[in-house]
C-alpha positions in Angstrom: 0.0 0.0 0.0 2.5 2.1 0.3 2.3 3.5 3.5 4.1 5.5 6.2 4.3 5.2 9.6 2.6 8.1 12.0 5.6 8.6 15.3 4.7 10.7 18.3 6.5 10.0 21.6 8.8 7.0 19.6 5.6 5.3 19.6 3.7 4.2 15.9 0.2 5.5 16.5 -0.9 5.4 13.3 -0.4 5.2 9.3 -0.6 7.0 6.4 -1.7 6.3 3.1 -2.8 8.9 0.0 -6.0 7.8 -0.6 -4.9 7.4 -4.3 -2.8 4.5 -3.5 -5.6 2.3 -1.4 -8.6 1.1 -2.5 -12.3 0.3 -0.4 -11.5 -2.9 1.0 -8.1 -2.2 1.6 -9.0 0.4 3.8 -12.1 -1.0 5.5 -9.4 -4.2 6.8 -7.3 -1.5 8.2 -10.3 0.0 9.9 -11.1 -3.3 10.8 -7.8 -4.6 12.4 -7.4 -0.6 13.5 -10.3 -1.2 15.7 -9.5 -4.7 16.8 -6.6 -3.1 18.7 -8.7 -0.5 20.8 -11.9 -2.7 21.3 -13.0 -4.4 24.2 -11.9 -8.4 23.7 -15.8 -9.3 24.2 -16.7 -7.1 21.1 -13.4 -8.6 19.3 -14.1 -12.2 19.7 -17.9 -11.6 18.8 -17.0 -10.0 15.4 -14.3 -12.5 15.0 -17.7 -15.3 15.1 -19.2 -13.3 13.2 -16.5 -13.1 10.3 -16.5 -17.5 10.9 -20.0 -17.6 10.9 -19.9 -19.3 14.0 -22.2 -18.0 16.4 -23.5 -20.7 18.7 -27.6 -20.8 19.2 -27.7 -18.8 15.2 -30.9 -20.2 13.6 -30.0 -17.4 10.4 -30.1 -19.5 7.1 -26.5 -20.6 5.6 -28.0 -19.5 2.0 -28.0 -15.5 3.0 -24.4 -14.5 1.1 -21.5 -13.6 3.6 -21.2 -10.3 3.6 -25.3 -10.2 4.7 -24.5 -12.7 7.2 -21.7 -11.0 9.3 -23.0 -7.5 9.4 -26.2 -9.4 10.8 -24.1 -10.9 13.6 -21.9 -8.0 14.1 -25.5 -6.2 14.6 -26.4 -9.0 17.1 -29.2 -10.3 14.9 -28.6 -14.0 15.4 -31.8 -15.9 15.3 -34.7 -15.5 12.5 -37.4 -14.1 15.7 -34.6 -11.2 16.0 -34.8 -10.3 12.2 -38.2 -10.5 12.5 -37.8 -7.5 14.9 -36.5 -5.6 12.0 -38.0 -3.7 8.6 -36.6 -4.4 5.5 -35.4 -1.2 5.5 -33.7 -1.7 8.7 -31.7 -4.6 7.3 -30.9 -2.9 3.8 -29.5 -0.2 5.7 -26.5 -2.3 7.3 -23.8 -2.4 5.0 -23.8 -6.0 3.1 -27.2 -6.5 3.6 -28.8 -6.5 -0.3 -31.4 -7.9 -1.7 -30.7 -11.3 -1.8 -30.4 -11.7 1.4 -33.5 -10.0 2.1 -35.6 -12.6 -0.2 -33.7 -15.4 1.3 -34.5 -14.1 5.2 -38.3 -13.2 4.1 -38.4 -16.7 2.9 -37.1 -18.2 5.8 -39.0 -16.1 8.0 -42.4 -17.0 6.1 -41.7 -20.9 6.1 -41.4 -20.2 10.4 -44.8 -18.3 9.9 -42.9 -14.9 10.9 -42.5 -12.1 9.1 -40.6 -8.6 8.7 -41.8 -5.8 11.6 -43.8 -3.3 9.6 
């Protein structure tokens, strides 16, 4: 990437990068690892399930794409009832929530006899 290191106090607090050398996802996995540092290690192990996709007692369907299926978990939606708490519009707001994984949770929510709030 490029980068160069941020010093205060002979201690590395930081990096930078011109944005014209990184790209989206580049910088979201800095963000990411960024915030793993700082973050309470309950909140760290908790989005490190919810990267796996293992999240004991999760009843959400293994169809939903990835991306749709962590920010659920990092929300704390595990189960189909707790998306069932939610609007559509709710869910499509959390980034990697689309579409498809709408259809396939209104699907699996019908078939349970539940449905999206609202």
């Amino acid at each position: 990437m490029g980068g160069e290191p941020i010093v205060r106090a002979d201690r590395t607090i930081g990096l930078k990068i011109p944005l014209a050398k990184i790209n989206g996802q580049q910088l979201n996995e800095l963000v990411r690892q960024a915030w793993r540092h700082q973050a309470p290690r309950k909140l760290v192990a908790a989005l490190d399930a919810a990267y796996a996709g293992d999240v004991a007692g999760s009843d959400l369907p293994r169809t939903i794409p990835a991306p749709a299926r962590r920010a659920l978990l990092a929300a704390g939606i595990r189960t189909l009832a707790q998306v069932a708490e939610h609007s559509r519009a709710e869910l499509l707001a959390l980034h990697g929530v689309g579409p498809k994984a709408i259809r396939v949770l209104e699907q699996s929510l019908s078939a349970s006899e539940m449905a999206f709030r609202g």
